[in-house]
N, C-alpha and C positions, 0 to 999 in steps of 0.2 A: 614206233611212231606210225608206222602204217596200218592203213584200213580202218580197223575201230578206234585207235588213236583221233583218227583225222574225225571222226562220227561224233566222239565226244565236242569237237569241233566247238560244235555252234552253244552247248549246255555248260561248261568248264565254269562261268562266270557264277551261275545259279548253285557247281557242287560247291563254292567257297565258304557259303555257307555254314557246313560243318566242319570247319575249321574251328580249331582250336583257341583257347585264353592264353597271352605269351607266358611263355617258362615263367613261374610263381618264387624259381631258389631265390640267388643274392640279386639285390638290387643290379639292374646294367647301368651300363653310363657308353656314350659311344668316345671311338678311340680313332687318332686319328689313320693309327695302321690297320686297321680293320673299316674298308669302307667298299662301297658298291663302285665297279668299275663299269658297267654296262646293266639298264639303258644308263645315258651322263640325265644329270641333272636337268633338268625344265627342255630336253630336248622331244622330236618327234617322232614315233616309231609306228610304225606298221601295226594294224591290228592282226589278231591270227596269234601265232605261234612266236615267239622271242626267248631269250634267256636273260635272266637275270645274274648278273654276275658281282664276284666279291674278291677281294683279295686272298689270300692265303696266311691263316694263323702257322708261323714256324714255333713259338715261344712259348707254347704249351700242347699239352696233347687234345687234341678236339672228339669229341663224343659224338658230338651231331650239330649242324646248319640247320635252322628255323628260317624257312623265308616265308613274309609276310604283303599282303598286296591288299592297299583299303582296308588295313587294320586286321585283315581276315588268312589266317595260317593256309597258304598253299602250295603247302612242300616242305619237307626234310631227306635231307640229304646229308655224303659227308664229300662230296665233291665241292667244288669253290664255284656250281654252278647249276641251276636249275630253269627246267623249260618249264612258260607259264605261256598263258594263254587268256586274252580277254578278246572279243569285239564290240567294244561299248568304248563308244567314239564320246571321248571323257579324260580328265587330265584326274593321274592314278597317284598315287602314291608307295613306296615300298621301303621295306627294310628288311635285314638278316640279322638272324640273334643267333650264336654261340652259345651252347654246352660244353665246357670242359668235362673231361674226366674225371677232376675233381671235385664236381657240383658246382663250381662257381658259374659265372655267364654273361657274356657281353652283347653288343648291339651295335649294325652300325648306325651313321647318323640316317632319319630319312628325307629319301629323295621322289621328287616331283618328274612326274614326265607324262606328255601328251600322247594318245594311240589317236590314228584317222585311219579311214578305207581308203583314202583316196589315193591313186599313183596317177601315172601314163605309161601309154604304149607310147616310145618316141625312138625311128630312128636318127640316123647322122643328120642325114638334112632338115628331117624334122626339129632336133633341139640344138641345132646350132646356137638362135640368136634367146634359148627359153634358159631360164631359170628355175633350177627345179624349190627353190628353198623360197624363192618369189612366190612361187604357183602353192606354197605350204605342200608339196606332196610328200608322204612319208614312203614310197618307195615306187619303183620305174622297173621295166622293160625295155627290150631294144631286138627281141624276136632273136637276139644271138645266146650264145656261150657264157660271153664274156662281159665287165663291167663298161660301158663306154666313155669313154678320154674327155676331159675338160674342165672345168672347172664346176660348172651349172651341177655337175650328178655329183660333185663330193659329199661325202656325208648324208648321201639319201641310200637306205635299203636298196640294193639290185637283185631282180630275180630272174634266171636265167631261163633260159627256154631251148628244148630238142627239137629244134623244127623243124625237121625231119630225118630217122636214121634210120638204116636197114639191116646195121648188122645187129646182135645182141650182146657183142664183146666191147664193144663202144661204146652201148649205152651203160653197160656196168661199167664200165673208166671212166666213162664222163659222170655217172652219178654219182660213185665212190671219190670224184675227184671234186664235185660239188660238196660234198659232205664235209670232205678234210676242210675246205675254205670255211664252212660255217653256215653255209647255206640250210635254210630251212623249206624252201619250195623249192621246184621247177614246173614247169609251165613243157607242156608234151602236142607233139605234133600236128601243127599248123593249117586249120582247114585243110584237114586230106580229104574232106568232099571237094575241092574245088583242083578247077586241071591247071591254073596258071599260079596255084599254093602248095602244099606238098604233096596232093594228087596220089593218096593210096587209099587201097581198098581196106574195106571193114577186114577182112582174113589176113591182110598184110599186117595191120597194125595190131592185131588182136594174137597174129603166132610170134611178135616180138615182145610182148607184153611183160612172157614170165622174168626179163628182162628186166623189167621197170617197179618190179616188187625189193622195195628197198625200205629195209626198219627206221630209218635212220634221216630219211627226209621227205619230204609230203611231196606226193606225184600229181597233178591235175588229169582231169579226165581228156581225152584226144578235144581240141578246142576245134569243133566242127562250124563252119560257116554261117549253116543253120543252127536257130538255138534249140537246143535239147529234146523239149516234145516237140518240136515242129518238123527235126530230123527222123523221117519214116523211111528212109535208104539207108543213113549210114549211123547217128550216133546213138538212135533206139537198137538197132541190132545189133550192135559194139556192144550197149552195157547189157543186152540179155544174154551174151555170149560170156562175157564178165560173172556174171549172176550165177550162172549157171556153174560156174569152176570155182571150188570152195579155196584154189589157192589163189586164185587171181583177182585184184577189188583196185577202186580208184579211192583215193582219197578226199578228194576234192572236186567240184565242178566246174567246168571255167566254162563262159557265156559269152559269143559273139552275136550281136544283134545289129541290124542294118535296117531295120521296117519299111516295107514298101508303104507308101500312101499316107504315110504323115509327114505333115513341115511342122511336127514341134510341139509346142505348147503342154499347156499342165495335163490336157486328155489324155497327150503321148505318153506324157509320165507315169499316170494312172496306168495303162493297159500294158507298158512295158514292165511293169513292178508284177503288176498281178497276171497278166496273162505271160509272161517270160519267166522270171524270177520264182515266182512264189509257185509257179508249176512246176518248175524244176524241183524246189525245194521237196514238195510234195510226194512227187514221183521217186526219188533218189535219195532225199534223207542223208546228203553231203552237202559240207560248208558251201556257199555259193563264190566263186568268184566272177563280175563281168571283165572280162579285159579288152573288149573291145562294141565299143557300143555310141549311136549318134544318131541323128535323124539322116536321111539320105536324098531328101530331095535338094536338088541345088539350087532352088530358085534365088535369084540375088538383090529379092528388093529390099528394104529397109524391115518390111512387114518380116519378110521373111529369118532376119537377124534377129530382129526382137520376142521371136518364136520360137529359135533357137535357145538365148537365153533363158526364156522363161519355161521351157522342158529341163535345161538344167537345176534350176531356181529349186523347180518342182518335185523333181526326181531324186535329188544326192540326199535330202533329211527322210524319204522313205527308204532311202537305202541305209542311212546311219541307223536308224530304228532298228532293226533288222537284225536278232544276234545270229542269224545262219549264213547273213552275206557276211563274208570277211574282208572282202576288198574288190575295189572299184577302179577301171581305167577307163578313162573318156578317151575318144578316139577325134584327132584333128584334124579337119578337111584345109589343107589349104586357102581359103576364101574369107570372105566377111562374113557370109548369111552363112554357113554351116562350122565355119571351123571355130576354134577357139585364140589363134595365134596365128602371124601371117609367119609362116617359115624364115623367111629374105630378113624382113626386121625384128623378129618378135614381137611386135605390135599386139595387146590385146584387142580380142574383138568382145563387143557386149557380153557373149556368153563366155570367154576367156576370162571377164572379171570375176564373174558368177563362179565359176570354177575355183578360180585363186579363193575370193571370198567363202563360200559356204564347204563343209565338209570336214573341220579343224574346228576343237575346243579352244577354249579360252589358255595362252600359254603365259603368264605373266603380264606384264601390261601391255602385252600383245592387243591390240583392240580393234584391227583390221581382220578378224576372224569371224566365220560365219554366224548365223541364228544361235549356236547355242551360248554365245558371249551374253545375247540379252538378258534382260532381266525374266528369270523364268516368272510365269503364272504363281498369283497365291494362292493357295491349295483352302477353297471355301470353307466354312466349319462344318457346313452339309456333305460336303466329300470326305473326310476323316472318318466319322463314325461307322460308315457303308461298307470300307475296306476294314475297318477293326473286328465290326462286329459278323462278320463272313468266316466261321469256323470249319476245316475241314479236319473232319475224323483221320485218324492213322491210317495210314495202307499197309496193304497185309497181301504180301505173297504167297496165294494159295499153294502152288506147284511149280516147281523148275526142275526140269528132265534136260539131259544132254546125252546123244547116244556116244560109246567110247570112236564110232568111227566116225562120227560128223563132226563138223566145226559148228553144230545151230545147237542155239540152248531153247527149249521150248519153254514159256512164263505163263503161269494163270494168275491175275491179278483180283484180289476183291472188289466191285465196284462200290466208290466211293460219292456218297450223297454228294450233289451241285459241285462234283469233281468236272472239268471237260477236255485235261490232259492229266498225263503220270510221265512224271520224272524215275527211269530204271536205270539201275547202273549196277553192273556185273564187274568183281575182283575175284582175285586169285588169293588176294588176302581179306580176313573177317574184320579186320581193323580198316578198309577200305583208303589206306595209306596210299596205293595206287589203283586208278581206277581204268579198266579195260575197255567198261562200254560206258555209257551217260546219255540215255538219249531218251526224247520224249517222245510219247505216242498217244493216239487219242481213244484205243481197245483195250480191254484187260486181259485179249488172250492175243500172244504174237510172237513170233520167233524172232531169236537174233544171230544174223551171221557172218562169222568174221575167222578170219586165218590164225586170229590173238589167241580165241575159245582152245585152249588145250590143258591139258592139266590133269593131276590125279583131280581136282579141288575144286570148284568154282562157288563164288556167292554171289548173293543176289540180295536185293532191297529196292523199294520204293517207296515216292511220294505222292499224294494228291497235289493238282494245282486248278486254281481257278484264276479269273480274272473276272473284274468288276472296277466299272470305269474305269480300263484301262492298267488297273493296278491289281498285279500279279500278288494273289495268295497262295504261299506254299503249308502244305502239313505236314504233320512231322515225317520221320521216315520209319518206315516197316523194319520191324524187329529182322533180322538178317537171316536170310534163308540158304541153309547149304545146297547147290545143287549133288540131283542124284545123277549118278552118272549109269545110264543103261548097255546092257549087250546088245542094241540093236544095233 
């Protein structure tokens, strides 16, 4: 799961694609002993990384699990569980199909479940009087270890957080001891630019690291005070120091933002999306996460509530859009004109409604859910034709070199006519059953580097992709290229 795992991150949703037609032997029929235990039915889960899960066939012998997500095959396996991965804030659907060993084949029934970005950072005093299943959030923080007590967090995703440790025997226990529980993040040390947060240096946090390299559950990058390119003391020099050691990588990016000199509004929206967010993404080319983010002037006049509000209003459907953000936590100021909730009663304030409302799919006859509940736009008979008739040629992997002592695979790609990205993704196998990298890029010549790249073996393939009004055209995929593996 670590490193290129996490890279595939943001593209998983576009490899589903080439998924397969279900099993063609005997007709299935679902059963009622054969059925999906996780996600439950029309529930809400966390966008990013989840498992999908099944009962266990005893009563015959099993050959292989088919799990299916939007009709589209993503995964086999012969365990009673597999990790999937969407962030398309969108209510899914799923099922698992059955090969016996004797060619027969079953299914189970399928089931409905909602994915959102949205959580909180909340601690004790903060969520006393909030309701997390009110506020629709699909999973929380509390800057600790551990799950926090009460009724409000049952049944919502927790992700834990190291928020600050110095030995490197703790943090393998405490990771190894996240993992047993099921955990699929953790969230890593808490504004250490700041001296009254966990206040360490770039060398401190950077020789505990090789620590923090664990297959097995996605690690966030050090959550610096400043956000990412704006960080020129501590979180730029952390991740070129990262960069630079072919065994050490973050998986993920976590983003706190605090903007000096705005009270709000859609501008704020704008400039924190595209000068925050979409820099990072840029720069770093790991999933985004914000977990802590809000306007920060205090002013407390009514103007200034409704300005609040209308920043969130603005901001949370640029961030659903988005398949590299995975997940978002708004951050609560105590007040009416900045926060979202008054601590003492849990009172919503204007942008507290905002909140609850936008950011959640339509879950049933749930109808207190955001924008995307309405009725979508009809799609003109002028807009059809434009995206049909946009044809892009095959791509075609000129060259993939990997030397046997590096972790980088070097790719020359053909360019392709009214291409203006390529979809690569590098396996260990040529049936592309598991996929190592999947990431897009906007060159046909570029390296990839990752701790995963080992092997006698590597393959490689790609796609063209355009876009035209908004509507993503993918071409087929390039005939599969062995990499050469060089003595340099």
């Amino acid at each position: 799961m670590k490193g290129i795992r996490r890279v595939i991150a943001v593209f998983v949703m576009m490899a589903m694609v080439i998924g397969v037609a279900p099993f063609s032997g005997k007709e299935v029929s679902a059963t009622d002993n054969f059925r999906i235990t996780a996600p439950e039915s029309n529930s809400l889960i966390g966008a990013g990384h989840f498992d999908i899960k099944w009962t266990n066939i005893e009563t015959k012998n099993v050959k292989t699990y088919r799990v299916y997500m939007d009709k589209k095959k993503v995964g086999e396996t012969t365990d009673n569980k597999l990790d999937c991965y969407t962030t398309k804030v969108a209510v899914h659907s799923a099922y698992v199909e059955v090969e016996y060993v004797d060619g027969t084949s079953d299914k189970t029934a399928t089931i409905s479940f909602a994915v959102s970005k949205k959580g909180l950072g909340l601690a004790t005093d903060m969520g006393a009087k909030i309701n997390l299943k009110d506020m629709k959030c699909s999973w929380y923080y509390n800057w600790g270890n551990n799950p926090s007590s009460g009724s409000q967090y049952q049944n919502v995703e927790f992700v834990p957080m190291l928020w600050r440790e110095r030995n490197q025997a703790t943090i393998k226990r405490k990771l190894n001891g996240y993992v047993e529980s099921g955990y699929k993040y953790v969230l890593a040390f808490n504004e250490p630019d700041m001296s009254k947060q966990c206040n360490m240096s770039v060398d401190e946090v950077f020789n505990l690291w090789p620590a923090m390299m664990n297959d097995n559950i996605n690690v966030s990058s050090p959550v610096t005070a400043t956000w990412p390119t704006a960080s020129e003391d501590w979180f730029i020099p952390f991740m070129e120091k990262i960069d630079a050691d072919k065994n050490l990588d973050v998986d993920f990016i976590s983003i706190h933002c605090y903007p000096d000199g705005w009270d709000g509004g859609a501008e704020m929206a704008t400039w924190f999306v595209t000068d925050v967010v979409d820099k990072a993404w840029e720069k770093y080319h790991k999933p985004i996460w914000i977990t802590e983010f809000s306007k920060r002037i205090f002013s407390s006049n009514a103007q200034s509530a409704k300005k609040t509000a209308e920043f969130w209003k603005a901001v949370m459907p640029l961030l659903d859009e988005r398949e590299y953000v995975e997940r978002y936590a708004g951050f609560c100021f105590n007040n009416e004109a900045t926060g979202l909730w008054l601590y003492k009663t849990g009172k919503l304030t204007e942008a507290g409604e905002v909140y609850r409302d936008y950011g959640n799919p339509k879950i049933n006859n749930d109808t207190k859910n955001d924008e995307t509940t309405k009725k979508p736009e009809t799609t003109t008979k002028a807009q059809v034709p434009i995206a049909k008739n946009v044809k892009l040629a095959r791509a075609k992997v000129v060259k993939a070199t990997k030397s046997k002592k590096s972790r980088k695979v070097r790719i020359t790609l053909k360019k392709v006519k009214k291409a203006t990205k390529y979809q690569v993704q590098i396996s260990k196998k040529k049936s592309f059953k598991k996929v190592l990298v999947s990431k897009t890029v906007k060159k046909v010549k570029f390296t990839f580097k990752s701790r995963k790249l080992s092997g006698k073996t590597l393959y490689v393939r790609a796609r063209a992709i355009a876009y035209v009004k908004k509507t993503k055209i993918s071409g087929k995929w390039s005939k599969v290229k062995k990499v050469k593996i060089t003595g340099k």
